[in-house]
N, C-alpha and C positions, 0 to 999 in steps of 0.2 A: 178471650183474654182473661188472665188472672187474676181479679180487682175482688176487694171486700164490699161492704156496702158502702164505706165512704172513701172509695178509691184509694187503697191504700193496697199494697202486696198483697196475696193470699195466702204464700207458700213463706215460710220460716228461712231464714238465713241461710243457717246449718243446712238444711234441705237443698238449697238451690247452690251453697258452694260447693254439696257435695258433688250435686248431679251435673252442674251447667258452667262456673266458672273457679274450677279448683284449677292452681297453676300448672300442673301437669295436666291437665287437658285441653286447659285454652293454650296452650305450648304446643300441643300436639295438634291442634284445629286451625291455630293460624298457621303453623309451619304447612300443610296441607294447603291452604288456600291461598296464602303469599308464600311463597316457592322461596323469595329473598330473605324473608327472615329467618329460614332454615339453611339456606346459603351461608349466611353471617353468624349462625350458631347464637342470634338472639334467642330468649327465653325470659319466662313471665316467671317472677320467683316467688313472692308474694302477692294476694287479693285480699282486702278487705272490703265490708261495706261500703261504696265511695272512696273507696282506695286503690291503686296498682302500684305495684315497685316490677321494675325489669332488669335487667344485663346486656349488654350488648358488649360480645367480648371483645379486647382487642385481639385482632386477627389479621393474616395478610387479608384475606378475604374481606375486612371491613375497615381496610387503612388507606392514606392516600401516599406518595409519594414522600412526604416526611415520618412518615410511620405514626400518624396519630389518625383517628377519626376518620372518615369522610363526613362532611358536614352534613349531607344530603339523606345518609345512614341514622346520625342524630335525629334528624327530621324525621325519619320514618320511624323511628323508635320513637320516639312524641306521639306519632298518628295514633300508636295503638297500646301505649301506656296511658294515653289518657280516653285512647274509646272503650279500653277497658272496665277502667275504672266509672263511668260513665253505664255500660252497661251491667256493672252490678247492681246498678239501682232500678232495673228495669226486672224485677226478679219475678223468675218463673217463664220470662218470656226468651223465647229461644231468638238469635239474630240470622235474618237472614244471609246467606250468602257463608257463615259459620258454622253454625247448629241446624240440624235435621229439624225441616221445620216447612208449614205453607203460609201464604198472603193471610190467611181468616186469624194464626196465633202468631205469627212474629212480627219484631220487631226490625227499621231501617233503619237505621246509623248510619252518616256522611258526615264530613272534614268539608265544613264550610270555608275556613281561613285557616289562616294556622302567622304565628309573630316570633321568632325566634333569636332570640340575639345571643353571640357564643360571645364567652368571658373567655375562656384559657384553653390552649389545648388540650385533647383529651387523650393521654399518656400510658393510662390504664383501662381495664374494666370497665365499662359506662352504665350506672348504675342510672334507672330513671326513675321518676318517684310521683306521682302522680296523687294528693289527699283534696278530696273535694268536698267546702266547707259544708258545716252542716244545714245553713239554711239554705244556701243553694242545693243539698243532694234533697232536701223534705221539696223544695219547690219542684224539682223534676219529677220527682215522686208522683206529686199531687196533681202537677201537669200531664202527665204520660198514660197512670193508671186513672183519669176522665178523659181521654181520648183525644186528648189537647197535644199539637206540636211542643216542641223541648227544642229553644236555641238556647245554648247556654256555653261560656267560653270557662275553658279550664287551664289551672298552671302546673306546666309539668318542669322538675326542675331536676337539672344532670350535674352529679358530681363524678370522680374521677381521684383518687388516690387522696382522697379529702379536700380535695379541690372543688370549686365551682365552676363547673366547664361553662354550664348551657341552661337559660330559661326559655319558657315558651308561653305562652298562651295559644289554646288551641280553641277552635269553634267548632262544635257538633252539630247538630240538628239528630233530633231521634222523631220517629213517627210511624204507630202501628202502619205494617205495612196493608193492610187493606184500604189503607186511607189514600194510597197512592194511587190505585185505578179510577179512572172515571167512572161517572152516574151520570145517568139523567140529568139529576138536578143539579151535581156538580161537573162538569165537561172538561173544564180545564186537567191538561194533561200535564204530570208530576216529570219533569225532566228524568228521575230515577224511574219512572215505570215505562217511559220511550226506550232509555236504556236496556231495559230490561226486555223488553220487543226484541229490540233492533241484535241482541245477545242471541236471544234465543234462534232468530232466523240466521244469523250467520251463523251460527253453531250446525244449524241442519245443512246450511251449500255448504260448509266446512266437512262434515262427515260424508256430504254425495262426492265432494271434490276428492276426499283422499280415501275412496273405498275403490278395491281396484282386485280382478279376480283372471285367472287364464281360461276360465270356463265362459266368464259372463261380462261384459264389457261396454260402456255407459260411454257417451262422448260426457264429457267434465269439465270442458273448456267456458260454458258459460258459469256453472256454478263456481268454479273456482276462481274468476272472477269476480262473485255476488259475497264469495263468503270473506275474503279478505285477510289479509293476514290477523284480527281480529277471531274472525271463523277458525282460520286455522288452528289455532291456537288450543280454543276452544274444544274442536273436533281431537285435537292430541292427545289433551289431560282425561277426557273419556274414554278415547281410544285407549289409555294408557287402563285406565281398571275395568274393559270391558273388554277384552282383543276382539271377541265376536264381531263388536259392535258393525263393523266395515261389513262385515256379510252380511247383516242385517238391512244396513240402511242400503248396501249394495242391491241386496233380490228384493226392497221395497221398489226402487227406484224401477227395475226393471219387472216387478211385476207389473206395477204402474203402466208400464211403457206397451207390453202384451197388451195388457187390458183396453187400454183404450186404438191400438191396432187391430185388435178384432170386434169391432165395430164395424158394423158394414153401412161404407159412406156419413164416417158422423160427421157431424155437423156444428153442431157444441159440444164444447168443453167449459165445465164448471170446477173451477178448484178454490174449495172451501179452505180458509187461514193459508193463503197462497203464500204469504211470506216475503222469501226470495227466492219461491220455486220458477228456475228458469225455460220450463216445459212447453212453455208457448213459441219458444223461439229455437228450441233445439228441436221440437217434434212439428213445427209449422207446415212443413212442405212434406214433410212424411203422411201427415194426417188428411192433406189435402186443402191446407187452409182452410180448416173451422173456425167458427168462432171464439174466441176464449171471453169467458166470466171470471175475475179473480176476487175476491171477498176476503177482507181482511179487516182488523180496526183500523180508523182511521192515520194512525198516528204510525200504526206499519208500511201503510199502502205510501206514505209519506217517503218514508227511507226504498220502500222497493222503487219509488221513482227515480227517485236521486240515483240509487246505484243504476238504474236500466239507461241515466239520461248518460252517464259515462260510459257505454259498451256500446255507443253507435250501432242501437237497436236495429234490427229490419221494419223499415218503417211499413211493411205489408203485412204483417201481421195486426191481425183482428182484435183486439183488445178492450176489455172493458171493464176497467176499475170499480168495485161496489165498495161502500164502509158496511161493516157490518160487528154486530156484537150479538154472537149467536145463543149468549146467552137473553137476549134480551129480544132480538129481531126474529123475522120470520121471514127463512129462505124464501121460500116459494112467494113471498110476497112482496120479495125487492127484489126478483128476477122479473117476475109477471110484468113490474112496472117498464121493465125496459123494453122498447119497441121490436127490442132485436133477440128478444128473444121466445120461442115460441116451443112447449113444451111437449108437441107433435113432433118435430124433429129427432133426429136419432142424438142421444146426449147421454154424456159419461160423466157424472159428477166425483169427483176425487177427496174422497176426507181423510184427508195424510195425516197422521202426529197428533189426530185431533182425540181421540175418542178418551182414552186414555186420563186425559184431563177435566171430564164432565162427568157427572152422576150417570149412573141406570138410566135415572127418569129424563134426565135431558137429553143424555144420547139417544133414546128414544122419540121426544119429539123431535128433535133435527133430523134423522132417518125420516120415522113419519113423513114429515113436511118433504124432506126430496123425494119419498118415493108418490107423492102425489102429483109429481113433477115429469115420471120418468112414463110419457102418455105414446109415447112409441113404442114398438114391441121390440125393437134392439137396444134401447136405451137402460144404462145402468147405474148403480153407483159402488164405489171402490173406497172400503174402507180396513184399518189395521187395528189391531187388539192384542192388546198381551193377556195368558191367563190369569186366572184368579189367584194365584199363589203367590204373583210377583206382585199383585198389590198387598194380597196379607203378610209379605216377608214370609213365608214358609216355603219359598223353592230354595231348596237342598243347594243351589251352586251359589259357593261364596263369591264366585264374580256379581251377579245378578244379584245378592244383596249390595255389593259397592258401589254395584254401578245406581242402584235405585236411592240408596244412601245419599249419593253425589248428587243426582239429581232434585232428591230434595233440599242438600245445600244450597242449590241454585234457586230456589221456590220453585221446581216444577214439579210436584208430588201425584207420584200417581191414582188415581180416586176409584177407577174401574176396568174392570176387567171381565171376560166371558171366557166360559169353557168350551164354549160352544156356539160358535158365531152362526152357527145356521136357523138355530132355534131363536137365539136373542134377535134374528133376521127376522123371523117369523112375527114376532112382535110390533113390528117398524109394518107391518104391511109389504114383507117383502118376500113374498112366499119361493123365490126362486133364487136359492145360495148357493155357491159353491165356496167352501173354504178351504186354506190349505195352510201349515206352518212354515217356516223358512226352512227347516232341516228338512221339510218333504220339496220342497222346491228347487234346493239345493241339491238333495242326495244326500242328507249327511245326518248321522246319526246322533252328533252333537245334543245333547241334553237341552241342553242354554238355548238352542234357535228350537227347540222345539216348544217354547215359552211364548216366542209371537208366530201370530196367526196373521192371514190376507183374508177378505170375506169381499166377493162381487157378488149385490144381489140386483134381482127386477123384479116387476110385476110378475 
């Protein structure tokens, strides 16, 4: 975080309008991340310190049936004329879900309330104007940068051919986003970081659901159920700056699927950050009714219920929910505890989507720890890695920068990467690798898939 010594900004005005909210580029960042304010040709004209002014043009595209306004339009032009202005006081700090950013440097912004009462119709150009006083912008100031929550309500006020159309009072909440995950000490879970879960996992049944190949073929019927038309969604806007993306998550899904088929006779299945991976119930009777371990936080494992209790589950499937925080717990030591599960058995542990998001040093101990797990000699673990380029931004293909871009919009920033999953294998205690890329999997010479890797190791 960007703080002085008595919590006040670190970085200069001019510095931060230049780089993080000058109006052409918060115009170009929201039109990107709300699709409808690029629909209606809204646009942020001026910023100042604690201050937004907007447009929201008249258009058919933003009229109702007597050619003024839609009310509703006003309202959203409010939300982000005054989140605007609100987060020019947070300077230096990038917003998530906006600005290229992780949980450790940005900030969360949400629309607690909002109070709007419309004076006149709006007949013209909808100018919105957003100045927030000055002891309120020192107190958010002083609140924010000591690591303090910011509710604070602002008035945004709309005129209209010099008219008075529209006031508002609006309620934000701002709060470094690292504050949102649970600790230890704190447990209680931030309804914005469930959200943000519950996103991420239907984003991935979203991308199993709509990945679809004449070569390679995935039954998709549970996942695209799990992902929802939320998932879906989701899976589109990526698919949209990544085309690969589909073949990717396509020959993970079904490396996957290999992998734990050539197993002879297993027995367990462990899938680490299961999510709303639906593998337990599409590979059950293929596998021969093993056991499944799903390990997830607890606040995930929460939403994978709810969606499995709506899909009149196969109640014969073997299932068994862990909570888990792999930054903090120890595989091997909340499996051991379970009666059912015994590390002599033939077992496939599955680290999908995981690796990508944890240091060196961590994805090292988590490997570690499973391969002290894997005490049969058919038993393995399966895991994915992109190279080291796409986490330093230096791979050549400008999809794979937008698509890494995007993803750090969304807080999930990639941290590591290997050139070489057989060696980083080596490290984990896992002296027996075979690795391979999507474009060697696929056949395809594609540059882009030759960026993620598969790696199954064993003792």
């Amino acid at each position: 975080m960007l703080t002085s010594v008595d919590g006040t900004p670190a970085v200069s005005w001019e510095e931060d309008y230049e780089q993080r909210v000058n109006p052409e580029l918060m115009t170009e960042l929201l039109h990107n991340a709300i699709p409808v304010l690029k629909a209606v040709q809204w646009k942020v004209t001026s910023v100042t310190e604690g201050g937004c002014e907007s447009v929201l043009p008249l258009t058919k595209a933003s009229t109702n049936q007597h050619g003024t306004h839609q009310a509703a339009l006003i309202s959203l032009s409010a939300d982000y004329t005054g989140g605007l202005a609100l987060t020019t006081l947070l300077r230096g700090v990038p917003l998530a879900g906006i600005h290229r950013c992780n949980d450790e440097d940005s900030a969360s912004l949400w629309l607690a309330a909002m109070d709007v009462k419309y004076r006149n119709p709006s007949t013209g150009h909808l100018t919105a104007t957003c100045d927030i006083p000055a002891n309120i912008a020192r107190t958010v100031q002083q609140r924010y940068f000591n690591g303090k929550r910011v509710l604070v309500t602002l008035p945004v006020v709309f005129t209209s051919n010099g008219e008075l159309v529209a006031e508002a009072e609006m309620r934000y909440f701002a709060q470094p986003s690292i504050q949102l995950k649970p600790t230890k000490s704190n447990p209680r879970i931030s309804p914005i970081f469930k959200q943000k879960l519950k996103a991420s996992a239907r984003m991935i049944a979203g991308l199993r659901a709509s990945s679809e190949s004449k070569n390679i073929r995935v039954d998709q019927s549970h996942e695209r159920q799990a992902a929802g038309p939320h998932g879906e969604l989701l899976a589109n806007r990526l698919n949209g700056v990544l085309p690969q993306l589909k073949d990717m998550v396509l020959a993970r899904t079904r490396h996957i699927d290999e992998t734990l088929r050539s197993v002879e006779n297993i027995e367990q299945v462990v899938i680490l950050g299961v999510g709303l991976d639906m593998r337990p119930f599409r590979m059950n009777e293929e596998l021969g009714r093993p056991t499944f371990f799903e390990l997830d936080l607890p606040e995930m494992l929460e939403e994978r219920d709810r969606v499995i209790s709506e899909m009149k589950p196969d109640a014969s499937v073997n299932r068994h929910s862990m909570s888990a925080d792999f930054k903090v717990d120890k595989i091997s030591q909340l499996l051991l505890q379970n009666p059912e599960f015994d590390p002599k058995r033939p077992t496939a542990v599955v680290f999908e989507g995981c690796s990508m998001y944890f240091t060196r040093e961590e994805n090292q101990q988590i490997l570690s720890d499973i391969a002290s797990l894997l005490q049969h000699p058919d038993s393995l673990v399966w895991c994915d890695l992109v190279r080291e380029n796409v986490v330093e931004g230096t791979v050549p293909s400008p999809d794979i920068k937008k698509f890494t871009d995007g993803m750090e919009e969304l807080g999930e920033r990639f941290i590591f990467g290997s050139n070489s999953p057989t060696d980083f294998f080596l490290t984990c205690d896992l002296p027996q690798t075979k690795s391979t890329t999507v474009g060697e999997f696929l056949g395809s010479d594609d540059p882009v898939l030759a960026t993620y890797q598969f790696a199954v190791g064993s003792k």
